[in-house]
N, C-alpha and C positions, 0 to 999 in steps of 0.2 A: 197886171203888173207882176215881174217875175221877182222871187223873193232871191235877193242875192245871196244873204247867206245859206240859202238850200243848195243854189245854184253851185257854189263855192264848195259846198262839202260832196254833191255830188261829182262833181268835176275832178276835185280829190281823191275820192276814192274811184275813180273808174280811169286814172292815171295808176296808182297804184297797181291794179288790178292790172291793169295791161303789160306790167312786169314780165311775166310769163308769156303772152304770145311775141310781144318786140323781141327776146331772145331768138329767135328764127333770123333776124336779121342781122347778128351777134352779139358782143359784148356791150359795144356803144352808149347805146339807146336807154339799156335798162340800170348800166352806173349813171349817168347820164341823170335818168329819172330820179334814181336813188341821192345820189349827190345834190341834184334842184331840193328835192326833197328835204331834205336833211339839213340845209342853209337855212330853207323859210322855217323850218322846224325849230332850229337854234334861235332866229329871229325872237320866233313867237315865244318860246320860253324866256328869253330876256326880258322881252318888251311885256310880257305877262309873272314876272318872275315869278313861273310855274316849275322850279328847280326839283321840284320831288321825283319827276320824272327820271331822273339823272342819281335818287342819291336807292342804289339797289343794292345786292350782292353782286351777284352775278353779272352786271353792267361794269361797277367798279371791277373787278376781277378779270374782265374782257380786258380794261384800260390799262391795267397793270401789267395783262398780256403782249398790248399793242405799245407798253413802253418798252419791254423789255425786248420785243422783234426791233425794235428802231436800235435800241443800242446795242443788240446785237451785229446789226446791220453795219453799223457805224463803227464799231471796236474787233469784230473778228473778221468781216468779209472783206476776198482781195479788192474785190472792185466796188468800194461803198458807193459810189452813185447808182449803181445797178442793182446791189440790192436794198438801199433805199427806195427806187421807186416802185420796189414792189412792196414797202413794208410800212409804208409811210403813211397812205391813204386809208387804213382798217379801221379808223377811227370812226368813219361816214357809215359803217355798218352796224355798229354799237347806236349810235345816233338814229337811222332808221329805222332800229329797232324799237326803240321809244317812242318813233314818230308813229309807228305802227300800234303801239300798246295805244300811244294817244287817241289817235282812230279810233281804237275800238271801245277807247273810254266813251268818248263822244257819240256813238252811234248807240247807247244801251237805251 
């Protein structure tokens, strides 16, 4: 009998991993991944409220960057729809990044 949660963490990390070579096919695939990622990531820290992941320096100081791009985007740019959609979504890579630190908590 297969142990699911091995199965699960393997599975995990070798999605991850495949980060780098799906890049050959372009951008897609690998926000794609990152963004999956980073939803069940949020999931799990709710549903575990496992919040310390979240409370960092340099995390907080990413978010305070990623506020200040939006209201940038929103109060100085001529065409705010356009550069919101490039400013909007930075949030999911602060968040991957923890899901990443999580990982490697998990794997010691």
């Amino acid at each position: 009998m297969v142990n699911l949660k091995k199965f699960n963490k393997i599975f995990i990390n070798l999605t991850i991993a495949s980060i780098i070579p799906f890049l050959i096919w372009g951008p897609f695939i690998p926000d794609l991944i990152a963004s999956i990622s980073s939803l069940f990531f949020l999931y799990f820290v709710i549903k575990n409220k496992k919040f310390y992941y979240f409370i960092n320096k340099p995390l907080i100081i990413f978010f305070i960057f990623c506020i200040y791009c939006i209201f940038l985007s929103i109060f100085v740019a001529e065409e705010i729809l356009f550069s919101l959609e490039s400013s909007l979504f930075y949030f999911r890579i602060g968040v991957f990044s923890c899901f990443i630190w999580y990982l490697i908590d998990e794997n010691r």
